[in-house]
N, C-alpha and C positions, 0 to 999 in steps of 0.2 A: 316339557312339551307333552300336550294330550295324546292319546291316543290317536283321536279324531284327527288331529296335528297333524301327526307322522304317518295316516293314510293320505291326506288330502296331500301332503306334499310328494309323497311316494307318486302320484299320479299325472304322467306330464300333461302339459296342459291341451290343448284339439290344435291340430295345423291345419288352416283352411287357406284358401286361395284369395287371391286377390278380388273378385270379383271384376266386374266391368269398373274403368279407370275413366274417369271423364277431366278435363282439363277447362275449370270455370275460365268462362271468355271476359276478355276487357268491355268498359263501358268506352266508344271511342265519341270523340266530341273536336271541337274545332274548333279553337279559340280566336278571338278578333285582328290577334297580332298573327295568326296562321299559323301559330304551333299545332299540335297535333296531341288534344291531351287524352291519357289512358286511364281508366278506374278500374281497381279491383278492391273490390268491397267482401273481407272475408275472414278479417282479425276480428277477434273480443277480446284481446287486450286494448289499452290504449294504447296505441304505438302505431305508428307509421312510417311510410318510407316514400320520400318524392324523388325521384331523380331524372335527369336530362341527357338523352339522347344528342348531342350534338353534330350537322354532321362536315364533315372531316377529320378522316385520320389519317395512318400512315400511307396510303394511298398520293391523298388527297395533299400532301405536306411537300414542300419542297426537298428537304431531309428528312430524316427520321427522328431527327433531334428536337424538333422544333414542337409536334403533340406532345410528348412527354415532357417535354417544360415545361410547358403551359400548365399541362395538368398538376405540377409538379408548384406552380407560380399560385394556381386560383387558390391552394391553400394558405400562403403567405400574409394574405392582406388582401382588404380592400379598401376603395377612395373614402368609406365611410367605419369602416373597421381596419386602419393601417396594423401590418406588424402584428405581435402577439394578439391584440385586442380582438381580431377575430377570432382566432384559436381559446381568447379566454373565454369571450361569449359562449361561443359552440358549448365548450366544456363544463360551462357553467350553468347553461340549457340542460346538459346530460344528451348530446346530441351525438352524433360523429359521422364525420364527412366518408366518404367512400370513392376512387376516380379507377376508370378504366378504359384502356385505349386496343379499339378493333380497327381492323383495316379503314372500314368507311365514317365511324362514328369515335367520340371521343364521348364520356361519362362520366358525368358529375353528379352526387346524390348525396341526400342528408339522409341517414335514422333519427327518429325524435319520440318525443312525448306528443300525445297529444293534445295537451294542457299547453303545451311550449311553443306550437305549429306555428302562433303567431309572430312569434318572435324569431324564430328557428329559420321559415319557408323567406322572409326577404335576405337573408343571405345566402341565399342557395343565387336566388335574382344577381346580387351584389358580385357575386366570384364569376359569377360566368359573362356580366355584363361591362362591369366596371373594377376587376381585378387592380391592386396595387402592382402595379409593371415597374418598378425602381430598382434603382441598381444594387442598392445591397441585397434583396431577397433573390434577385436575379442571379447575381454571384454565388450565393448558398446552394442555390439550385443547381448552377454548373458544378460545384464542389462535389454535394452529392452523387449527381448525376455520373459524373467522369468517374468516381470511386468505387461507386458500383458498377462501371463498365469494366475497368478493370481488374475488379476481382472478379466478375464473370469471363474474360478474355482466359483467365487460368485454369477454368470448369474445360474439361474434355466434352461435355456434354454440350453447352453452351456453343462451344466453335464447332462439332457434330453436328448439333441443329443448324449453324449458321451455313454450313454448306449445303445442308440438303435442302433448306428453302433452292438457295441459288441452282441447284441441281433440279428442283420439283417444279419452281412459277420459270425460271429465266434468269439467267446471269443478270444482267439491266433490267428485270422487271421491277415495277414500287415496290413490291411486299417482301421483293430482295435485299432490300436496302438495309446495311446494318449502323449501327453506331460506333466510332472509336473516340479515345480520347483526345485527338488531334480534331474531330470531328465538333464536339462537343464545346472544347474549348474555342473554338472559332466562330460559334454563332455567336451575334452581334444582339444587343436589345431592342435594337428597333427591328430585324428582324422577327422577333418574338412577337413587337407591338403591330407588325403590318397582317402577321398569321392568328394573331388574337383579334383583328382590325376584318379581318376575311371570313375566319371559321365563324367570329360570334357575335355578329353586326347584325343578323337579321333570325328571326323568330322560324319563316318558312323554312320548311326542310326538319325544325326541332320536331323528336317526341318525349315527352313530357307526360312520364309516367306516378300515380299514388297509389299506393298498396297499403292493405293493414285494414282496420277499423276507422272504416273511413263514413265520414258524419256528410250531408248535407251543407251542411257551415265547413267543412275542409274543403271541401271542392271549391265552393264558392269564395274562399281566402285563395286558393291555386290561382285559380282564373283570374278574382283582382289583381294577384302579383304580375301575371305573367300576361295578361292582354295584353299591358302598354310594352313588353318587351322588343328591345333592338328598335332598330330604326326602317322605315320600309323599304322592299326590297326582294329579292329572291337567293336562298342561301345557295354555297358554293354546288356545283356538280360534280358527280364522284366521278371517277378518273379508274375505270373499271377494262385494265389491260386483261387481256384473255392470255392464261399461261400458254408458258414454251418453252415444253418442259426438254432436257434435254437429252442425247443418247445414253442408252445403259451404258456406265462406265464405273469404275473403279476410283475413289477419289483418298488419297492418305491425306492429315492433315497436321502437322508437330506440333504438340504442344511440348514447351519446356519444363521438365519437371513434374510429368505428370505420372503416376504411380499407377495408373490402371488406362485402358483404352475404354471409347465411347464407339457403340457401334449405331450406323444410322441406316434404316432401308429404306426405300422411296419407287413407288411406281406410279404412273397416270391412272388417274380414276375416272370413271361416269361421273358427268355433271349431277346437281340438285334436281336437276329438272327429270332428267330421265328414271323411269317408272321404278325401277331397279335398284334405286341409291339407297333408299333404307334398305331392302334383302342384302344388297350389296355390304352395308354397314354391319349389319347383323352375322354376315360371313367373317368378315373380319376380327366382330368380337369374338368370336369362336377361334380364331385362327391367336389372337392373344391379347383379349380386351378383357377379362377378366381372372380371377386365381385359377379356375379352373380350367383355361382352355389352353390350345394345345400345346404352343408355345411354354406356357408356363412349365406344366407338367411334363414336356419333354427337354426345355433348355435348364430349368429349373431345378424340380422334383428328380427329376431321373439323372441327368448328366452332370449336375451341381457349376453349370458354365457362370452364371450369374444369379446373382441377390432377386432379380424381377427383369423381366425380359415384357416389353407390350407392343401392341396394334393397333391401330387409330386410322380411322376413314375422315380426311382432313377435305371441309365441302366450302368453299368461296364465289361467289359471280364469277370469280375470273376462273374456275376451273376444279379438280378436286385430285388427291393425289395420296396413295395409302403411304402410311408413315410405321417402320417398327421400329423402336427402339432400345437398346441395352447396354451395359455398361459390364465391361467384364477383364479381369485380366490376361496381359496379350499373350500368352501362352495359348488362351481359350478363343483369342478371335477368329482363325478360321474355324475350328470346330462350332463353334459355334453361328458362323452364315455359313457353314455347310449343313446344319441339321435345321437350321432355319429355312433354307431354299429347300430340304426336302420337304420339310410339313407343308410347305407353300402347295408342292406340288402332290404330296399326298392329299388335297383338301377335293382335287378333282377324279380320284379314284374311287368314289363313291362308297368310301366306307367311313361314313357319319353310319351312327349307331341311335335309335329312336332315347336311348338315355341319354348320351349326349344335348342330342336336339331337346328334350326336357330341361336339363341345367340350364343351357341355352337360355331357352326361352324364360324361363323360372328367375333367373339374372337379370335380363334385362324387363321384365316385368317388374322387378323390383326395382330397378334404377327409374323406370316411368311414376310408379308409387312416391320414392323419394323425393320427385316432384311437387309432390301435391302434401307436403310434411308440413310447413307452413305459408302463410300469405307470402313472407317474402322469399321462398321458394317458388312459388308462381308467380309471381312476381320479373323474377329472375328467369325462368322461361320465356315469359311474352316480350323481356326487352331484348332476351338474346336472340329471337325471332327475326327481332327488326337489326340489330344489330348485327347478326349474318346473313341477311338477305334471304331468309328462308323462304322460298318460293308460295308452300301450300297453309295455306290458314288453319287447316285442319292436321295440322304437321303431328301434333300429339295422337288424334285420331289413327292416324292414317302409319303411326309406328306401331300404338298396338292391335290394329287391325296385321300390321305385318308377322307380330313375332306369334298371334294364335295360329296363322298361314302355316308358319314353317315345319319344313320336311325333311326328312333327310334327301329324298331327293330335292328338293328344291334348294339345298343349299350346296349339292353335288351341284346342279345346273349353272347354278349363279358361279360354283368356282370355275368350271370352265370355260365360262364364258368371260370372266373378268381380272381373275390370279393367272399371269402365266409369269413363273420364277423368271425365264430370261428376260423379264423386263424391266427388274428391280436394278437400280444404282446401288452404290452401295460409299458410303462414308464411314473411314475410321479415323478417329481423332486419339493421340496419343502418343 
């Protein structure tokens, strides 16, 4: 190595700042059949990505069984690609499907070539409109289905989460609703046929989003496909119960054979809508939303209670409610929601420190950046938009206008006004 080598490497390289963070907007448009389609034009590769919005989910379902088989079924076949032959087309496209189920919306999407879009985009059409509904894939799907229920019924963490929904929306709320294997195995196929008959009969209500390197000639193949989609009509109504949530209490939960306990916390949050929800989220990253905040560094770094301890500002229509969670052995679980309800409450004693509030802010400016890594990172933003009912269009805006805001006092304000420990639940699984 040269000299000149081993200066130039000797020298690190300039850390500069993010700059102003902007969030390229969708092209929106209205298709014949009243889907609702989206363009982001921002790849130069060839490559794109279309996917559908559908809307009913677990909400919207009469179990909770019934979305996730579906979703689970449109990959099987369809009336014009039965059985493997859709799976081999895809695969032989160089394609790959992708499904995810939100409370109000259910999603279907393909990755492709560009080259391939022609061939690729009418089965995107085909799975969500004319799925194979037969009984042998239908039984695969229960198979799987139930098997992975019950390997996750054995997670402490898994039945931890499942109390504290019930504890955060309402015993009987939709978003309560869980799955078992008795549950599973009991749905019928023509149930499946009447809720695939309901969620995806009509086009209105769809959004129908393309990302990537997107051409004049893609759009205009989206649209041919998807005008004559579904039959007319107006799609299902979402079924949007307002939580109720319930008293702070103390909840154990046995699992058999389980080697370590799950700890879960839960308090009632501000809605999306009020002015405060993003500072509000930003207090809680602080409080244990990333490596460095407090929680970590104190249930973590310092006490050795748990592997990762975190906090989460969880925002729905029906309501919003902070979530911490950790996993830790039962020796450590009171120590540990004793040093957790105190950070809670030191968060309102006003000793944020201006370097703090820098990491802070420095984290989550970078979590905003990660956004915009690729097309289908933004992508990914604008559908999970619609997909959690995010109230402000300028939602990216309007976050990092938040995090140049913050203060140490302002995020002393926010905790007093929003963290108070007696009002957290508390779930131990194990």
């Amino acid at each position: 190595m040269s000299e000149k080598e081993r200066s130039w490497r000797a020298v690190p390289p300039p850390v500069t700042g993010f700059g102003v963070l902007n969030m390229p907007p969708m092209e929106d448009r209205e298709l014949a059949s009243g889907a609702k389609l989206h363009v982001l034009n921002q790849g130069q590769l060839d490559v794109c990505r279309v996917c559908c919005l559908v809307p009913g989910g677990i909400a919207e379902a009469e179990n909770a069984v019934l979305p996730r088989l579906l979703l689970s079924m449109f990959q099987e076949g369809t009336c014009a690609h039965p059985g493997v032959k859709l799976a081999e087309t895809i695969e032989f496209d160089g394609a790959s499907v992708q499904t995810g189920l939100y409370p109000h919306y259910m999603l279907v999407g393909i990755n492709m070539l560009n080259s391939k879009a022609d061939k690729v985009i009418p089965l995107l059409k085909e799975m969500l409109f004319t799925p194979e509904l037969a009984s042998i894939p239908f039984e695969t799907c229960i198979d799987r289905l139930t098997q992975s229920v019950e390997l996750m019924e054995k997670r402490v963490e898994y039945m931890a989460s499942k109390a504290l929904t019930r504890l955060s929306a309402g015993q009987d709320h939709p978003l309560a609703r869980t799955m078992s294997a008795s549950q599973i195995r009991g749905v019928e196929l023509d149930s499946l046929y009447q809720w695939h008959k309901y969620a995806c009969a009509h086009a209105s209500g769809m959004h129908i989003y393309i990302g990537g390197n997107v051409t004049d000639g893609l759009v205009s193949l989206v649209e041919g496909v998807f005008d004559n989609y579904g039959v007319p009509g107006k799609s299902m109504p979402f079924n949007i119960v307002p939580f109720a949530p319930q008293v702070p209490q103390r909840l154990h939960v046995p699992v058999e054979g389980a080697l370590q306990c799950a700890v879960r916390m839960t308090a009632p949050a501000i809605p999306r809508s009020n002015p405060d929800y993003i500072g509000l989220r930003l207090l809680v990253m602080a409080l244990g939303g990333y490596f460095g905040s407090r929680l970590m560094m104190n249930i973590r770094e310092d006490k050795g209670y748990t592997y990762g301890i975190s906090a989460s500002l969880n925002g729905q229509p029906e309501g919003s409610f902070v979530e911490i969670a950790a996993s830790t052995d039962a020796v450590n679980v009171e120590p540990l929601i004793e040093e957790t309800l105190k950070e809670i409450a030191a968060m309102s004693s006003g000793n944020f420190t201006v370097d703090e509030v820098e990491r802070l802010k420095s984290f989550a400016t970078s979590q905003l950046a990660s956004m915009l890594d690729t097309p289908f990172d933004m992508m990914d933003y604008h559908v999970t938009l619609q997909a959690a009912s995010i109230p402000q269009p300028d939602y990216f805006r309007c976050q990092y206008n938040q995090i140049r805001k913050l203060t140490p006092g302002l995020l002393t304000e926010l905790a007093r006004k929003y963290l108070n420990p007696d009002e957290f639940s508390v779930v131990i699984a194990g």
